[in-house]
Structures are given as structure tokens and as C-alpha cells.
C-alpha positions in Angstrom: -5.2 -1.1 4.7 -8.3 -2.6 5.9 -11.8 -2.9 3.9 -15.1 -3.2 6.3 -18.9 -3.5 5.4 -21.6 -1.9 6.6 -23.2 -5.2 8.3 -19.2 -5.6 9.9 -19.6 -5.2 14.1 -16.9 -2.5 13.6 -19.0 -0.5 11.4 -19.0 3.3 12.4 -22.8 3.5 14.4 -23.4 6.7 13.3 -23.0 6.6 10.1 -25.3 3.7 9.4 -27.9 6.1 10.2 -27.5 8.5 7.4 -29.2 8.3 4.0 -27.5 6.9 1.6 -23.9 5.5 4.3 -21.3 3.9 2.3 -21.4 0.5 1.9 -17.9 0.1 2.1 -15.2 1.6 3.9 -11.2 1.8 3.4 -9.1 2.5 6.6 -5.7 2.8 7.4 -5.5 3.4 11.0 -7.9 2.4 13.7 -11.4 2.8 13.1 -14.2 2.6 16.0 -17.9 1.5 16.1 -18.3 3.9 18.9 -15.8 7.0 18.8 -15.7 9.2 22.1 -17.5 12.2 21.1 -17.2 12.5 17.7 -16.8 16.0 16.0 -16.4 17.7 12.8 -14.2 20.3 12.3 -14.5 22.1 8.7 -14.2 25.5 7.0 -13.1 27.4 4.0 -9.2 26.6 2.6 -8.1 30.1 2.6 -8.3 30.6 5.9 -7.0 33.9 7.4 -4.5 34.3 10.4 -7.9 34.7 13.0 -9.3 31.2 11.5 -6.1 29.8 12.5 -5.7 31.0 15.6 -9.2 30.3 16.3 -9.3 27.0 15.4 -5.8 26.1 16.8 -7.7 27.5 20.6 -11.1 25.8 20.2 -9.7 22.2 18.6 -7.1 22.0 21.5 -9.4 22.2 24.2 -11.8 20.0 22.8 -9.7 17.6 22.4 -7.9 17.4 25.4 -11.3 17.1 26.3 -12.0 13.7 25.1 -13.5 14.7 21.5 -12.8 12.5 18.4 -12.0 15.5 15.4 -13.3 14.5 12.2 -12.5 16.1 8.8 -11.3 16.0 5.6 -7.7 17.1 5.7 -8.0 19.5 3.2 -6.2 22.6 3.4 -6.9 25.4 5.7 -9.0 24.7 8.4 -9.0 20.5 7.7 -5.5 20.4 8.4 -5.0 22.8 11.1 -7.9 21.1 13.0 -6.2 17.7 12.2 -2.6 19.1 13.7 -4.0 20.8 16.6 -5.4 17.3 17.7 -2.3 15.7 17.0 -0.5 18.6 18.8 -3.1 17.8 22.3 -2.5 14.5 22.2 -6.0 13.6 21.1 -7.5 11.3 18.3 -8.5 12.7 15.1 -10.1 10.8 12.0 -9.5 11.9 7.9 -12.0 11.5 5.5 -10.8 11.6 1.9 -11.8 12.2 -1.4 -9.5 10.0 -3.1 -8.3 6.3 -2.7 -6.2 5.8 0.5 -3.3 5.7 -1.8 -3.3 8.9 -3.0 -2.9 11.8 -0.6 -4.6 15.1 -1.5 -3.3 17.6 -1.0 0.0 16.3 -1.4 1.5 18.4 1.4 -0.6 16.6 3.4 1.4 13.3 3.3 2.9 13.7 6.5 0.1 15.0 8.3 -2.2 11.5 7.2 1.0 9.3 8.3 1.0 10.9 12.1 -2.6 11.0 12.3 -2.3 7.0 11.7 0.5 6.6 13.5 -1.4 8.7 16.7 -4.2 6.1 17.0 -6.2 8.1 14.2 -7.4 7.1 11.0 -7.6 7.3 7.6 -11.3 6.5 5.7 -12.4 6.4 2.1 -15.4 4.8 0.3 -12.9 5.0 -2.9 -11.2 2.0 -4.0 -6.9 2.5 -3.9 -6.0 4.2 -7.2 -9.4 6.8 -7.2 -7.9 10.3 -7.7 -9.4 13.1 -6.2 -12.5 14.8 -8.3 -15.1 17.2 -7.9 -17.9 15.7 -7.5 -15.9 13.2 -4.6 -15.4 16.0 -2.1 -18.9 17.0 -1.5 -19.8 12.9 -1.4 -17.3 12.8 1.1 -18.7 15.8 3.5 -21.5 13.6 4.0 -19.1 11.0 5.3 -17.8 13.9 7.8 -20.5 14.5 8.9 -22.6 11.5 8.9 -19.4 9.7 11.8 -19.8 13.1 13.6 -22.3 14.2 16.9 -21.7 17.5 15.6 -20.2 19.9 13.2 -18.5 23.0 14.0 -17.6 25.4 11.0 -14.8 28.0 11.5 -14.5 30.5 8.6 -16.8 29.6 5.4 -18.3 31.8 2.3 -21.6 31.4 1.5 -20.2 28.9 -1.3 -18.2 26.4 0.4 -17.7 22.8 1.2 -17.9 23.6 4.6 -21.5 24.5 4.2 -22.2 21.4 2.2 -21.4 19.8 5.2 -23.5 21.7 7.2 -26.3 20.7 5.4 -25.8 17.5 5.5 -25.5 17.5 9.2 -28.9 19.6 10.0 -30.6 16.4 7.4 -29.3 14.4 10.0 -30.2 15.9 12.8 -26.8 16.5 14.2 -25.6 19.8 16.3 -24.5 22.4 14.2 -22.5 24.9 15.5 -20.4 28.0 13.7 -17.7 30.9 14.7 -19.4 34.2 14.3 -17.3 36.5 12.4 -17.3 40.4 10.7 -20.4 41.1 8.6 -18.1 42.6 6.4 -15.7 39.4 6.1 -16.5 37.2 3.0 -14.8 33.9 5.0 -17.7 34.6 7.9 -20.5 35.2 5.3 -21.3 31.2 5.5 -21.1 30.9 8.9 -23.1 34.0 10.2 -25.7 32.6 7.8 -26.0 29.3 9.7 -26.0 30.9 13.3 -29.2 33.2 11.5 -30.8 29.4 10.5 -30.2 28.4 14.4 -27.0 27.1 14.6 -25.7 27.3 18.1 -23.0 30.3 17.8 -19.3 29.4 19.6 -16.4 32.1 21.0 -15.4 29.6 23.4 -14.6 25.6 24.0 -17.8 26.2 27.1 -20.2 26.4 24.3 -19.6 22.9 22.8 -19.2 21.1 26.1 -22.2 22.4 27.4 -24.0 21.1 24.5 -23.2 17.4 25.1 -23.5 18.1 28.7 -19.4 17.9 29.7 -17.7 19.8 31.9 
């Protein structure tokens, strides 16, 4: 485990530039100043069979496109994001909730040891021995979003972490983007509701690229 500070050259850029960046950082894994097109991937934990064919299709190509996926391996969407990068052959990055020490969700283990062992990382602002909480996850979105370009949200209700994140990403002026989904489908509530307050909408890997001008 490694411990840097936010005057340390290795510092993430980006997230200096939020209100409020942790001061220090816990990483297991390799952590850049300057990540190749960082993105966060986030949505709700009961994601349905769409949501995970969805995300498995976009997160592939975008990151056998060069993108850096950023999110908080949670379950659902977190972790399929997180695998589907692993499964590319890209780089992905974990924010937790907890100390690096303790794993949530448990199931998860395995997935935060092959994200570390591919290149990836592991980051916390909690000290080893911090267990998971409440009022930790929705401090941690901002990390997720704060090391990210951009967010893209696949499946979220109105009431979600997800959307947390969101927020915190249009405060600091980052690209938000969101899969549109059934009006009548609570997990697309969240996300229609951010393409209505101008977030760019996304069927296909096209959209994103175009936005940061790749082919």
C-alpha cells in the first residue's frame, strides 16, 4: 500500500481541482497524475439484465478505446463496469468506501485483486481498518468523479448514488452523460431525468468518443 499527498508530483491532476479533494490518498495498485481519458462508470446496484448487457457493450469499447474506467466497485453496475475493463484488456481504477483493507462488498475481493494485478488501482482517503458506512459512500462519489473527464450513468432511480455522483460531476464542470431508458422503468427514472437537465444522451460507444474528439 502506498499513502500520497496532495502536494506529491503523483497526485491525481484532476482531482486537485475539485472542492474540497482529499488530502490524502491510499493506493494499492498504480496510481497516475495524468490517466488516459479518464471515465466514470456508475449506476444503480440492482441492475437488470439490459443494464448489464448495456454496460458490458459500451465499457468494452471504450476501453479498448484507450479510456481509464473509474468507479466504485459496488455491486451492479461498479462491478460489471470494473470486469468488462478487465475482460478488454484495459485499465480501470476503484474507489472505495472503506480502508484498503477491507473489501466491500465482500464478493468483490477477487475482482479488487485483478484490477491491481491488471495495472489498475485501488484508492481510498480512509485510513486501513475504516469500515464501510453511510455517510462514506456518497464522500467517495465525489472522489469518482472528481479523477474522472466524465461520468456516464447506466440504470439509476431518482434516489441513487449514482446521481450523487452526477451532481458532483456537473459542480465540476465535467461531461455528464446517461443511457436513456423506458419512462415506465424505475432504474431509468434518474437517468432520463439528467438527459432532461442536458446531459448528453448515449445508445452507442460514437457518442462518448465524439465528445472528447476520438475516433
Amino acid at each position: 500500500m502506498q499513502t500520497i499527498h496532495i502536494k506529491d508530483k503523483n497526485y491525481p491532476e484532476l482531482l486537485k481541482e475539485i472542492y474540497n479533494p482529499p488530502q490524502t490518498l491510499y493506493i494499492n495498485g498504480q496510481l497516475k497524475a495524468k490517466e488516459m481519458y479518464p471515465l466514470a462508470v456508475v449506476g444503480t446496484r440492482k441492475i437488470s439484465l439490459y443494464g448489464q448487457k448495456i454496460t458490458r457493450f459500451l465499457v468494452k469499447a471504450l476501453a479498448q478505446a484507450g479510456f481509464t474506467i473509474i468507479s466504485g466497485l459496488a455491486l451492479g453496475v461498479d462491478g460489471i463496469a470494473h470486469q468488462a475493463t478487465l475482460d478488454a484488456g484495459g485499465r480501470t481504477i476503484a474507489v472505495l468506501g472503506s480502508g484498503l483493507d477491507i473489501i466491500y462488498p465482500y464478493s468483490h475481493q477477487q475482482l479488487a485483486q485483478k484490477i491491481i494485478e491488471s495495472n489498475g488501482a485501488i484508492v481510498s482517503e480512509y485510513e486501513p481498518k475504516t469500515r464501510p458506512s453511510k455517510w462514506a459512500f456518497p464522500a467517495r462519489n465525489r472522489i469518482v468523479a472528481g479523477m474522472s473527464l466524465g461520468i456516464l450513468v447506466i440504470e439509476a432511480p431518482k434516489k441513487s448514488g449514482a446521481l450523487i455522483t452526477a451532481r458532483f460531476a456537473l459542480e465540476q464542470g465535467r461531461e455528464v452523460f446517461a443511457v436513456p431508458g423506458n419512462v415506465d422503468n424505475k432504474n431509468s427514472e434518474g437517468c432520463n431525468l439528467l438527459i432532461k437537465m442536458g446531459a448528453k444522451p448515449v445508445t452507442k460507444p460514437e457518442d462518448i468518443l465524439e465528445s472528447f474528439n476520438l475516433k
